[in-house]
C-alpha positions in Angstrom: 9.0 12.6 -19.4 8.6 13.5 -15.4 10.8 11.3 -13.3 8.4 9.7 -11.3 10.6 7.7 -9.5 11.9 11.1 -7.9 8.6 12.6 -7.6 7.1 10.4 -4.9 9.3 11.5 -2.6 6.8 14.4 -1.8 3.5 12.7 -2.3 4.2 10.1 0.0 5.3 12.3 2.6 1.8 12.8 4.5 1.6 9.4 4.9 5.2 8.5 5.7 4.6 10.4 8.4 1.3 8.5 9.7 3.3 4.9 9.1 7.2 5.4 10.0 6.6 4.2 13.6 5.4 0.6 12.1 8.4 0.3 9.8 10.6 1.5 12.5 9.9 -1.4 14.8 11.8 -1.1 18.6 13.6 -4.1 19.6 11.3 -4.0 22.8 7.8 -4.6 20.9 6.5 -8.6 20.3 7.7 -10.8 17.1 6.1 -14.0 16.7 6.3 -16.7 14.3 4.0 -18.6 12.0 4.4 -21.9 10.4 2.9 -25.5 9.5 4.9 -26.4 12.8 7.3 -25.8 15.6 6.5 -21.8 15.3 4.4 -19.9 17.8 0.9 -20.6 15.9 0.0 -22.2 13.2 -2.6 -19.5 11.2 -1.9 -15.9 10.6 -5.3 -14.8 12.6 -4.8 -16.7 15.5 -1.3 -14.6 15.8 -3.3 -11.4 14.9 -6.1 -11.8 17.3 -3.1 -12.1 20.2 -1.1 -9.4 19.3 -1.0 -5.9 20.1 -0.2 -2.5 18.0 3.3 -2.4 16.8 3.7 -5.9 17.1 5.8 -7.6 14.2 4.5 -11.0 13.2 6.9 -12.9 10.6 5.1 -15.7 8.7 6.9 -18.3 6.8 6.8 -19.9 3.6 3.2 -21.8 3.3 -0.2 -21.5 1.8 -2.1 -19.7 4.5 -5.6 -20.4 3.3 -7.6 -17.8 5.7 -10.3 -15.1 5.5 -8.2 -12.2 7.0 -8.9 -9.5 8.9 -5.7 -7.4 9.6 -7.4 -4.7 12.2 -3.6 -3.4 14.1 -1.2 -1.6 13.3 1.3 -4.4 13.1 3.8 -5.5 10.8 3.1 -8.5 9.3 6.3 -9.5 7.1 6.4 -13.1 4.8 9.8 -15.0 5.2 11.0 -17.0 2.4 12.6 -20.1 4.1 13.4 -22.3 1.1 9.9 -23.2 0.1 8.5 -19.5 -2.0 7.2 -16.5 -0.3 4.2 -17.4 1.7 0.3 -17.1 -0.2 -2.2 -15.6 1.4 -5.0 -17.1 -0.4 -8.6 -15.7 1.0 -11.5 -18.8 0.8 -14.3 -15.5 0.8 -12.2 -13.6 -1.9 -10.6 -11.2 -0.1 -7.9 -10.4 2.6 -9.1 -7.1 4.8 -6.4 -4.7 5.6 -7.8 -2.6 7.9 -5.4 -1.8 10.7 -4.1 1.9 10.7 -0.3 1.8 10.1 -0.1 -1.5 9.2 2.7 -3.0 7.2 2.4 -5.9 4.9 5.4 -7.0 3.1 6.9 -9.8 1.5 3.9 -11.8 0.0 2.1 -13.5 -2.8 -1.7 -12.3 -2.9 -3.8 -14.9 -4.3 -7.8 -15.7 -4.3 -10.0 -18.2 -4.5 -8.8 -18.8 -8.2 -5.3 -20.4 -6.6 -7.2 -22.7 -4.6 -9.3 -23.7 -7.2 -6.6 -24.1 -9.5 -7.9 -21.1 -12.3 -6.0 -18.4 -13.3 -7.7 -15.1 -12.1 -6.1 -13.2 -15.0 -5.8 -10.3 -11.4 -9.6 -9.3 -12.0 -10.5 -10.2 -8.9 -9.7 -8.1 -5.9 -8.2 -10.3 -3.2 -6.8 -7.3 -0.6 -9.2 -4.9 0.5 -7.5 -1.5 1.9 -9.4 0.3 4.6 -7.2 2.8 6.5 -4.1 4.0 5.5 -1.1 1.3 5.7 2.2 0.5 4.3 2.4 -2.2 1.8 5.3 -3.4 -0.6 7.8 -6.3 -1.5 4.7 -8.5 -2.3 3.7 -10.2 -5.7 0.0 -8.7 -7.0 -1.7 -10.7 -9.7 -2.6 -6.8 -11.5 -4.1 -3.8 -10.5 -7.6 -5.4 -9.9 -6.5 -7.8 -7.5 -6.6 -4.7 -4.8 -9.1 -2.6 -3.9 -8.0 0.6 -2.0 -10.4 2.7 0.0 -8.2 4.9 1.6 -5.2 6.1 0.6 -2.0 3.4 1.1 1.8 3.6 0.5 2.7 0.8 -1.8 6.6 1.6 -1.5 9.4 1.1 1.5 9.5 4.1 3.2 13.4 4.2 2.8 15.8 3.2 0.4 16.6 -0.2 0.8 19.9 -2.4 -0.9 19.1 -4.9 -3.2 20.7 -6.9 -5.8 19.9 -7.1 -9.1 21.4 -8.8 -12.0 24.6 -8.8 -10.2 24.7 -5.1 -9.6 24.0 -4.2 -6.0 21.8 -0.7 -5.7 19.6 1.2 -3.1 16.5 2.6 -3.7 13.3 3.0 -2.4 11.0 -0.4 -3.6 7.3 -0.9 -4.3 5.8 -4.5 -5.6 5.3 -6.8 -8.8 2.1 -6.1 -10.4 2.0 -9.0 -13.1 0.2 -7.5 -15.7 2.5 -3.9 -15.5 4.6 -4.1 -19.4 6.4 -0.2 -19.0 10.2 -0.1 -19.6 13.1 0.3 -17.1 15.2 2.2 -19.2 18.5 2.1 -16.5 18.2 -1.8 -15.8 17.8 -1.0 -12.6 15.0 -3.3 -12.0 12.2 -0.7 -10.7 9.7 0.5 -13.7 10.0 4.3 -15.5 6.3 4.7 -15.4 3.8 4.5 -11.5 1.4 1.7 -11.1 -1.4 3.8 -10.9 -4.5 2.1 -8.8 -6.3 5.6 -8.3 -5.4 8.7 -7.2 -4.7 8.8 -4.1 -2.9 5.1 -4.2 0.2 4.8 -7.1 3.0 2.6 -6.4 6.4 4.4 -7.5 8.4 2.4 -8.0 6.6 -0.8 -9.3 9.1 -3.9 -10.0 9.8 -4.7 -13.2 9.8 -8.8 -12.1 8.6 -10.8 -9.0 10.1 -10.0 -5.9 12.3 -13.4 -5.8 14.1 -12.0 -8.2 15.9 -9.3 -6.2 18.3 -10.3 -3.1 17.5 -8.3 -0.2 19.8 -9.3 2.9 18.7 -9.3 5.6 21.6 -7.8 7.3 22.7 -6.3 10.7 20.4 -4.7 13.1 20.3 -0.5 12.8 19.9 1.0 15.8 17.1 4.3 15.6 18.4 7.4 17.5 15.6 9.9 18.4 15.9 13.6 17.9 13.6 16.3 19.0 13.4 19.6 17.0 11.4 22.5 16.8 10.6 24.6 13.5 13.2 26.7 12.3 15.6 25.5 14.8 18.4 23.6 13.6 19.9 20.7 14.5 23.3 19.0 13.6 24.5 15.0 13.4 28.0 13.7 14.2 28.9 10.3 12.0 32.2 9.1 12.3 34.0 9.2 9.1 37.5 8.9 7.3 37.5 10.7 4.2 40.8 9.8 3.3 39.5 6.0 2.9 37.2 7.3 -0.1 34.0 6.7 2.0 32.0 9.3 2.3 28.2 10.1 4.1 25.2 10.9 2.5 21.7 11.2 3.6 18.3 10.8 2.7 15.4 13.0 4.0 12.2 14.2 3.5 12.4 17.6 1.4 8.8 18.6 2.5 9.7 18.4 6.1 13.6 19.4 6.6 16.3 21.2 4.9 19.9 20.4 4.9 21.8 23.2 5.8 25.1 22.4 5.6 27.4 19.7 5.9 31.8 19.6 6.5 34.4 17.0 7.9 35.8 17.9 11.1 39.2 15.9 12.3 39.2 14.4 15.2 41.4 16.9 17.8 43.5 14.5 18.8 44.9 13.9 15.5 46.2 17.8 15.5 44.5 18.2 12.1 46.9 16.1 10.2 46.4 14.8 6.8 44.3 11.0 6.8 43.5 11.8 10.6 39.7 10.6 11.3 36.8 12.5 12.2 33.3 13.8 12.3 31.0 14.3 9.2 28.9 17.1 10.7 25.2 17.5 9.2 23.4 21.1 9.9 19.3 20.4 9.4 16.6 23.2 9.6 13.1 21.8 10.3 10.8 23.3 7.9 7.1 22.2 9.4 5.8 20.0 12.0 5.8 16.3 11.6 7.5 13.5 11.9 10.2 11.9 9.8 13.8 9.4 9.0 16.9 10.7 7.8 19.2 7.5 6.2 22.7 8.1 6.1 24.8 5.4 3.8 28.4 5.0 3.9 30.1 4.5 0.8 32.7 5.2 -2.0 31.2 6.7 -4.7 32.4 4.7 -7.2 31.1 1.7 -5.1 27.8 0.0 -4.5 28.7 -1.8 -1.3 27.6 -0.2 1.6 29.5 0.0 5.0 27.6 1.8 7.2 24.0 2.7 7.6 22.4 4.9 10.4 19.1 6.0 10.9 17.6 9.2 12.7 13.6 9.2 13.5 12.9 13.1 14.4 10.1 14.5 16.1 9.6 18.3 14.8 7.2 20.4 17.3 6.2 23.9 16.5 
């Protein structure tokens, strides 16, 4: 049986490319807030009519009864503040998502069947998908209740740590798709088998329950460092490290786009090279084809799940 989870590494990579700047937010871009009250507005359009591309709009937990028309590339997140993930429930049937780049995460997709109080059984298609745009961590009534028309990523670019029945693992995530009934054979909480819409749209790594279910912190703030490369010229990354702690680096990348060279420790000089002295994981890349792409590095023991460290390269590749 292919391992399906491993081969959407490759697929997704055209259009990794076209959406990393959205999930990559600077600190210098907008966020704004909606909410019933006390937040910036009080309706997810008015917020979207305001805003400009790159923007990040969080939206709290409500029922956000609105015919949408995401046309930016923004990233429009739903925040669970102690009342449910926010609804997006569409009066005309169906929320538009037709902003190039876009990001929607963290939601529950609902029609007019919600607000009438009837099941939909997810025939009906309440998101729309125009261009191409990032969307995961949300709860999807089935695979009828979207309708792509171009092609979409419907996983997190990245890996990202969750917890899970206790167990705390990293992996890259897609969404719950309520009528989805395929096995997850390591209990990991992500599906063996791809949600399949069409094509040109298949979610990865579908979850296995709604998205309440797994614990994503929030936690700390991870600064992006910028590299420029050209093809066939490497380039190499210094993380601090102490091997002799157990912790180790390893990195994440996209195999279409770079190659990992090599990689070694190197002590820090003034510790003379003795045993336990601290240093430099040094990582050699070679840039395979033009584009533009993350490398994740995680910090960890290997016979750990807790991460201690997380960095994050964006790099530019010119011919």
């Amino acid at each position: 049986m292919p391992d399906y989870k491993r081969l959407s590494i490759s697929s997704l990579v055209a259009l990794s490319v076209v959406i990393v700047l959205s999930l990559l937010l600077p600190a210098s871009l907008a966020e704004t807030r909606v909410c019933s009250q006390g937040c910036d507005y009080t309706t997810v359009q008015s917020a979207l009519n305001l805003s400009s591309s790159q923007d990040s709009i969080i939206i709290e937990s409500g029922l956000y009864n609105e015919s949408l028309v995401i046309g930016k590339s923004v990233f429009l997140r739903g925040l669970d503040t102690g009342r449910g993930r926010p609804v997006l429930a569409s009066p005309s049937g169906r929320i538009i998502l037709a902003g190039y780049g876009a990001v929607l995460q963290g939601f529950e997709l609902a029609g007019p069947s919600l607000l009438s109080g009837q099941p939909s059984g997810g025939e009906n298609c309440t998101l729309e998908v125009v261009l191409p745009a990032s969307i995961y961590l949300n709860n999807f009534a089935g695979k009828k209740s979207v309708c792509p028309f171009d092609r979409a990523s419907w996983n997190s670019t990245g890996r990202i740590s969750y917890q899970y029945n206790s167990r705390v693992l990293m992996s890259r995530l897609g969404n719950y798709w309520a009528d989805y009934n395929e096995t997850d054979e390591n209990d990991d909480g992500i599906g063996d088998q791809p949600v399949i819409l069409n094509e040109r749209n298949i979610d990865y790594y579908p979850l296995m329950y709604p998205v309440e279910n797994y614990q994503i912190p929030e936690g700390k703030q991870i600064n992006v460092e910028l590299i420029s490369a050209k093809v066939a010229e490497p380039f190499a990354i210094s993380l601090p490290a102490n091997p002799t702690t157990g912790y180790e680096w390893s990195a994440d990348y996209d195999y279409v786009l770079l190659k990992q060279d090599s990689v070694r420790f190197e002590a820090a000089s003034s510790d003379g090279g003795q045993v336990g002295a601290k240093g430099a994981f040094i990582f050699v890349f070679l840039p395979l084809s033009p584009g533009k792409s993350t490398i994740r590095f995680v910090y960890k023991r290997s016979w750990e799940n807790i991460v201690a460290d997380t960095r994050v390269f964006y790099v530019d590749i010119s011919a």
